[in-house]
C-alpha positions as CSV (number, residue, x, y, z in Angstrom):
1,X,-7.8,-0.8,-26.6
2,X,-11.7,-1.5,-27.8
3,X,-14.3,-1.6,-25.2
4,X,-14.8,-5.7,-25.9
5,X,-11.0,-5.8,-24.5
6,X,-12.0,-3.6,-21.4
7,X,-12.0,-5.4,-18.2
8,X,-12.9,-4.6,-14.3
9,X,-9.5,-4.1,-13.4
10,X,-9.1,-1.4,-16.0
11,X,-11.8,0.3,-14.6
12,X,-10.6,-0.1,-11.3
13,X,-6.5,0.3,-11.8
14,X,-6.3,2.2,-15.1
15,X,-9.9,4.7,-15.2
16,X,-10.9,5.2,-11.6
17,X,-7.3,6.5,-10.5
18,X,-7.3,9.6,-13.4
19,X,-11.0,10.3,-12.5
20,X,-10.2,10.1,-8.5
21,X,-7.1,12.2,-9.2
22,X,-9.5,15.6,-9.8
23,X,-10.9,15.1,-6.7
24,X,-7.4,14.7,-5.1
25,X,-5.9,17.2,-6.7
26,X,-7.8,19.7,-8.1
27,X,-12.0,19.6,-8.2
28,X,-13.8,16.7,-8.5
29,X,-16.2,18.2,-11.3
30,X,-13.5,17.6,-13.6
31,X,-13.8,13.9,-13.8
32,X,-17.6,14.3,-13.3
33,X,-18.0,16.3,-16.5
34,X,-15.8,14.4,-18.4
35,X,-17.9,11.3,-17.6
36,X,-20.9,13.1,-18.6
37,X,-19.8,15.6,-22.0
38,X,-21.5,14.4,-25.1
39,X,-19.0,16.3,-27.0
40,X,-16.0,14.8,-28.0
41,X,-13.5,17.4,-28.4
42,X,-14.8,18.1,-24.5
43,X,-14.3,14.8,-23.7
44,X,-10.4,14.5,-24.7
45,X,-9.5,17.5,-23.6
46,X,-10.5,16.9,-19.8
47,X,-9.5,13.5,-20.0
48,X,-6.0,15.1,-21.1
49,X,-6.4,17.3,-17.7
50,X,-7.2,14.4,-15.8
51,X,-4.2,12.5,-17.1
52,X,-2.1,15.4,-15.8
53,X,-3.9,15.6,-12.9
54,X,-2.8,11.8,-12.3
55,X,0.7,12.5,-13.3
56,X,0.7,14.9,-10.9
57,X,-0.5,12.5,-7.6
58,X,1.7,9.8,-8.4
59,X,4.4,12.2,-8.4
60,X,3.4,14.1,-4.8
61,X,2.5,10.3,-4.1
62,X,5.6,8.7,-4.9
63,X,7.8,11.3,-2.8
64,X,5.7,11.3,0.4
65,X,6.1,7.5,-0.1
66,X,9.4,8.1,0.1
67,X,9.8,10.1,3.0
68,X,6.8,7.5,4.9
69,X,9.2,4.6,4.1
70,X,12.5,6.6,5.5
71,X,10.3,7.6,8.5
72,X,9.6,4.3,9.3
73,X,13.1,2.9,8.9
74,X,14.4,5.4,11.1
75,X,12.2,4.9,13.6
76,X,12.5,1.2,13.5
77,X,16.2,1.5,14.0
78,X,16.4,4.1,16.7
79,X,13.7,1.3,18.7
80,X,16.1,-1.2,18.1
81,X,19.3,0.6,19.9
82,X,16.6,1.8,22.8
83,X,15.8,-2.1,23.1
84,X,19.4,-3.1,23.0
85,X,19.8,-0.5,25.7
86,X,17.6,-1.3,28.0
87,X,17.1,-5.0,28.1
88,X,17.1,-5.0,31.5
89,X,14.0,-3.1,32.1
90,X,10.4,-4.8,33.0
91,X,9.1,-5.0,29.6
92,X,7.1,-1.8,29.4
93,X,6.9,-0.5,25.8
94,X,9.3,2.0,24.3
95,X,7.7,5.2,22.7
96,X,10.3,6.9,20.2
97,X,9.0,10.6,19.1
98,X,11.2,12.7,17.0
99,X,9.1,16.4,16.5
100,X,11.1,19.1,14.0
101,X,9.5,22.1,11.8
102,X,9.7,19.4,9.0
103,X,8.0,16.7,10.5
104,X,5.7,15.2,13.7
105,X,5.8,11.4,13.6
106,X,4.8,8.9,16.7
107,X,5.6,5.3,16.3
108,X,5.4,2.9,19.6
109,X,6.6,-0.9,19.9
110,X,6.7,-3.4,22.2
111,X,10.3,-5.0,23.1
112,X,8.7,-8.0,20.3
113,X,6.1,-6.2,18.3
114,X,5.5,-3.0,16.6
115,X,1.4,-2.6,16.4
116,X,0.6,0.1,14.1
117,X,2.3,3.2,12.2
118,X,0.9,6.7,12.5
119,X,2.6,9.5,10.9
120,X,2.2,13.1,9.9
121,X,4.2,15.9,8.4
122,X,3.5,19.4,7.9
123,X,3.9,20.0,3.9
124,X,2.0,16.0,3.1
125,X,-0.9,16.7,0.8
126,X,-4.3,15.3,1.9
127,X,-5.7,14.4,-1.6
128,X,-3.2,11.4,-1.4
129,X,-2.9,10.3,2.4
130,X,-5.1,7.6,2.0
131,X,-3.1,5.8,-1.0
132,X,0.0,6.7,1.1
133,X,-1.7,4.3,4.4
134,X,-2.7,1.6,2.3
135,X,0.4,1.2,1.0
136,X,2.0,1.0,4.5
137,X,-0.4,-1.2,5.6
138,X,0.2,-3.4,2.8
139,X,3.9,-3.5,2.8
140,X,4.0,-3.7,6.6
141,X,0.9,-5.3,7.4
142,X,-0.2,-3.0,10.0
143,X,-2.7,-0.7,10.8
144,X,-1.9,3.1,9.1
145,X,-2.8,6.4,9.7
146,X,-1.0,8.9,7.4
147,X,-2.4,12.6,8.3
148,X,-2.0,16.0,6.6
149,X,-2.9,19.7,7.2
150,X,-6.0,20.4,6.4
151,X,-5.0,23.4,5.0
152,X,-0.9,23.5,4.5
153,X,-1.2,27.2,5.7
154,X,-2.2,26.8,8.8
155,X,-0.1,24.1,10.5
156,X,-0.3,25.7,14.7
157,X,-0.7,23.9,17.3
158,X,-4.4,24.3,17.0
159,X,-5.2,23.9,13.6
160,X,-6.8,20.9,12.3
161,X,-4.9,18.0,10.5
162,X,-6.8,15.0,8.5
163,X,-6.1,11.2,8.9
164,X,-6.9,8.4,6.5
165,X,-6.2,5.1,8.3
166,X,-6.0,1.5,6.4
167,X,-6.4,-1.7,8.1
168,X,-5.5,-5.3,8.1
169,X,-7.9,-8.3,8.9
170,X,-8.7,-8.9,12.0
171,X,-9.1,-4.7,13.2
172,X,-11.9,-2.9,12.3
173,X,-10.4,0.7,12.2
174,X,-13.4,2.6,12.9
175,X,-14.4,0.4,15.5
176,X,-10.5,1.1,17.0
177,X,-10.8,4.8,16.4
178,X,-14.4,5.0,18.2
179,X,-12.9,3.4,21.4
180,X,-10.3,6.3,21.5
181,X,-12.8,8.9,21.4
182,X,-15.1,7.3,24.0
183,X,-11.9,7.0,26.5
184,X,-10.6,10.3,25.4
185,X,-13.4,12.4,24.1
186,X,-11.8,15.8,23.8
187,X,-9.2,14.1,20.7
188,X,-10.6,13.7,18.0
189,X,-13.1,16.4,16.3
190,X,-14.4,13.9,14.2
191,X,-14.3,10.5,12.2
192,X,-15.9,8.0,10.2
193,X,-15.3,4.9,8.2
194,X,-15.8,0.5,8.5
195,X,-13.8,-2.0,9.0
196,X,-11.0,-1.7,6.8
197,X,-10.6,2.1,5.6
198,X,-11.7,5.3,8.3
199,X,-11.1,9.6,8.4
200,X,-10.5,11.4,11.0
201,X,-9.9,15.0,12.4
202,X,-8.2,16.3,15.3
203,X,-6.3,19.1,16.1
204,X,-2.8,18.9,15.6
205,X,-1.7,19.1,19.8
206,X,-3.7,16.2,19.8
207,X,-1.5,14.4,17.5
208,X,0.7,12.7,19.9
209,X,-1.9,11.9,22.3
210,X,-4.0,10.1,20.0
211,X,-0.8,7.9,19.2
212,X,-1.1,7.1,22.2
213,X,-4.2,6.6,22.6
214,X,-4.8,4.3,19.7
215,X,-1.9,2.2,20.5
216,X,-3.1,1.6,24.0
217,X,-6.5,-0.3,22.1
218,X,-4.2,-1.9,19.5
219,X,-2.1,-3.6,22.6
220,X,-5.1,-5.1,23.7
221,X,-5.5,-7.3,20.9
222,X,-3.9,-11.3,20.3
223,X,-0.7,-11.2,18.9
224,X,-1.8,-13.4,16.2
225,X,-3.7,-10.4,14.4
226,X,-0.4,-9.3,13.7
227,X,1.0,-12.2,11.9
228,X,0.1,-12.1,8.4
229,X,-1.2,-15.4,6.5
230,X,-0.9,-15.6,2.7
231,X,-2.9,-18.1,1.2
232,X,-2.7,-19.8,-2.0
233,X,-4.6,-21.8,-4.1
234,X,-1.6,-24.2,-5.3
235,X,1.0,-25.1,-7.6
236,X,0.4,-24.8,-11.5
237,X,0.7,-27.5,-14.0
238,X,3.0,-26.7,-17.0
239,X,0.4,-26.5,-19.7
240,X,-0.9,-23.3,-17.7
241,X,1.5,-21.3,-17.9
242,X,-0.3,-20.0,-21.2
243,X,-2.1,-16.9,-22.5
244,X,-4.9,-18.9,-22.9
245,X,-5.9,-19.6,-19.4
246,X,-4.7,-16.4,-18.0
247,X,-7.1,-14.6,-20.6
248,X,-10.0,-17.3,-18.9
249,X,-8.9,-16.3,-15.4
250,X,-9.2,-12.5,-16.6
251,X,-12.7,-13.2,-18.7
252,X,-13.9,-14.4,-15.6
253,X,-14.8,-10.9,-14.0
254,X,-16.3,-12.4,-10.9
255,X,-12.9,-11.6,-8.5
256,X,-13.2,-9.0,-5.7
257,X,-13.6,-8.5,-2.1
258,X,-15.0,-11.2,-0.4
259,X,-13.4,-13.8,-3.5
260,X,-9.8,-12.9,-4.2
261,X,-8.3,-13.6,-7.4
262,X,-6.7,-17.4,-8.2
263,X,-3.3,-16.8,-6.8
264,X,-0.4,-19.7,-7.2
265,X,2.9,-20.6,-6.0
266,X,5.6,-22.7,-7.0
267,X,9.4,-23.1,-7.0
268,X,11.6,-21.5,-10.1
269,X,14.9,-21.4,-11.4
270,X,16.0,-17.7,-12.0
271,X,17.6,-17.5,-15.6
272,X,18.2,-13.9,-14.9
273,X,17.0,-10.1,-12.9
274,X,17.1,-6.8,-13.3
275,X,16.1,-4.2,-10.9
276,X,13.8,-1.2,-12.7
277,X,13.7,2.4,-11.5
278,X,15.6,1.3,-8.5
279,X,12.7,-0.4,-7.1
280,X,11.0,-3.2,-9.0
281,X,12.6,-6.5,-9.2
282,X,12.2,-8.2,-13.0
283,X,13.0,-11.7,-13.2
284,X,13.3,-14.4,-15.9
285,X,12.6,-17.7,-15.0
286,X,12.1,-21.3,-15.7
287,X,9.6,-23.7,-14.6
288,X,9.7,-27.7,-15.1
289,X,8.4,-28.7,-18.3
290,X,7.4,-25.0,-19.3
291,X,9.9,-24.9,-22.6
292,X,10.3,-21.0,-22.8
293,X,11.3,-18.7,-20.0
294,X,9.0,-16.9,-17.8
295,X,9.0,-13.8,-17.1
296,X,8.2,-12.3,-13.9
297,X,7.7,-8.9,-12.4
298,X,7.7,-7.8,-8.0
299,X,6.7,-4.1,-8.1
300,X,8.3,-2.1,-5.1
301,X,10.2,-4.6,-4.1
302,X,12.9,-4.2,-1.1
303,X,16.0,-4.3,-3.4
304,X,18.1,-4.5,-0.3
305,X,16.3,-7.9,0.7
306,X,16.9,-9.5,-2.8
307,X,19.5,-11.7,-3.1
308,X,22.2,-11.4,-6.2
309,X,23.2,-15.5,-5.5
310,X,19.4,-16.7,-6.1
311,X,19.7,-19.7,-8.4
312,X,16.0,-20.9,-7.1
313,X,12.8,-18.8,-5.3
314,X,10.0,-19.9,-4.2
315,X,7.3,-17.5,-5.3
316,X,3.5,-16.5,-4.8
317,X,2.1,-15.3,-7.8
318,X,-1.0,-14.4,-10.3
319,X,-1.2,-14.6,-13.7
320,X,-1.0,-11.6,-15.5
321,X,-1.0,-10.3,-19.5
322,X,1.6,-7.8,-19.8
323,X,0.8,-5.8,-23.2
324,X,3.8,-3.5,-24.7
325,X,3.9,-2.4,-28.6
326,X,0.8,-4.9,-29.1
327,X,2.1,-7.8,-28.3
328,X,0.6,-10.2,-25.4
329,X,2.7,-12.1,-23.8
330,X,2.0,-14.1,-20.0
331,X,3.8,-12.4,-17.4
332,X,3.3,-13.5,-13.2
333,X,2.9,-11.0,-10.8
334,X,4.8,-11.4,-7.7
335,X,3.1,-11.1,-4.3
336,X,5.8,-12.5,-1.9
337,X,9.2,-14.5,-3.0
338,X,11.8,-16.5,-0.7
339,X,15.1,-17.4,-1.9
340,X,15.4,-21.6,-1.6
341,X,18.8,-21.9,-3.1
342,X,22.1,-20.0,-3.7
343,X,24.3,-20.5,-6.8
């Protein structure tokens, strides 16, 4: 790739994550010398560290993904059998806590609604807690606090454990965490953040409380905060379904917070799937008047919610230029997908 092919997102997806993984998993003056060498031998060789480095978090990444997810799940389901058991009771909400050497992890719901998720575990690595949360938050659209030790050696009742939290629209996560520490004072150590992304400290007896505690503010708020809204900006026409205008749409550089991306939806035959690495779902489709297939690609995808009978979905997507062995070639990336028809 030559700089004039360079665009934000490559910075942002492709550069930043191997220069944040020093300071994740190793020291940060790793990616802040390689940024600054003059000397080219220098250069590759910490950029090859860096690489590893990155290597490295996705992997810690991917398997306390993993273990979030199962959390979560279980959780979900044990909730489930307490609300089938007890659907007689006033409506109070259920608190399921399981505690074991392993693992501490708090999760609270209502009898309808499930308001945020808040876990921790003993042997989770705080360089990558806060990737962990925002990947919670965006795959169950609610507020996440994933915490770690501070120091995996020293995991008693009295040592400290760090939080990242992530947040959805509509809660500003600081703001939340603030009002537990004015009602509670003696919880948290410390924290700090804005609207959408916050740290914290607190011991880890507090852990449970603070559950608790945060819960109690997130049950104050309208139920409609809860209920994700995707927008799009439309159907596409045949003619752009093209390389052309998703290079235009990429040119464009002007997309970020504040003025998302262009993203489209429509309804498409499937001509075929496959499921990669057990957890992306690649499909090839066909649109009306588009005379080649399309290809399409949902990354972590709930394989267990896809249906092998699809013959039509209804998909929200964006425009993407998938690049393998120098060839271009238009590819959509899929945000959300509903099944319309069975064959």
């Amino acid at each position: 790739m030559t700089p004039k092919q360079l665009h934000a997102q490559d910075f942002g997806f492709v550069l930043g994550p191997r220069i944040n993984a020093a300071g994740r998993m190793d020291n940060m003056c790793i990616g802040i010398e390689c940024l600054l060498t003059e000397d080219w031998s220098t250069a590759q060789r910490l950029a090859q560290e860096l690489e590893q480095l990155n290597r490295t978090r996705r992997h810690v990444e991917g398997e306390m993904r993993a273990q979030a997810d199962s959390i979560v799940q279980t959780l979900a389901t044990e909730t489930d059998i307490e609300v089938d058991e007890n659907t007689s009771d006033s409506g109070d909400d259920l608190i399921t806590q399981e505690v074991n050497t392993q693992f501490a992890t708090t999760h609270k719901t209502s009898h309808t609604d499930t308001r945020s998720i808040i876990l921790y575990q003993d042997d989770w690595h705080q360089g990558v807690i806060g990737i962990v949360a925002g990947r919670l938050k965006e795959s169950h659209y609610l507020p996440s606090i994933v915490f770690a030790p501070a120091d995996t050696e020293q995991t008693g009742e009295d040592d400290a454990i760090k939080g990242s939290a992530r947040s959805i629209a509509g809660v500003h996560i600081r703001d939340a965490i603030e009002q537990v520490a004015e009602r509670q004072p003696d919880l948290i150590s410390h924290f700090g953040g804005h609207a959408m992304a916050a740290g914290l400290t607190l011991k880890r007896r507090n852990f449970e409380p603070f559950v608790d505690a945060f819960n109690e503010v997130m049950a104050q708020m309208d139920d409609d905060v809860f209920a994700e809204q995707k927008f799009t900006d439309g159907p596409l026409q045949a003619g752009d379904f093209s390389l052309w205008f998703a290079e235009h749409l990429a040119d464009a550089s002007i997309w970020g917070h504040g003025f998302a991306p262009p993203i489209f939806d429509g309804v498409f035959e499937v001509l075929s799937f496959k499921i990669l690495k057990d957890k992306h779902l690649k499909l090839s489709l066909r649109y009306p008047d588009v005379q080649y297939p399309i290809e399409a690609i949902c990354f972590n995808f709930d394989n267990d919610a896809w249906d092998y009978r699809a013959k039509k979905v209804h998909l929200l997507f964006q425009l993407d230029i998938n690049e393998w062995n120098g060839k271009q070639s238009l590819q959509l990336m899929v945000k959300d997908l509903a099944v319309v028809e069975q064959g």
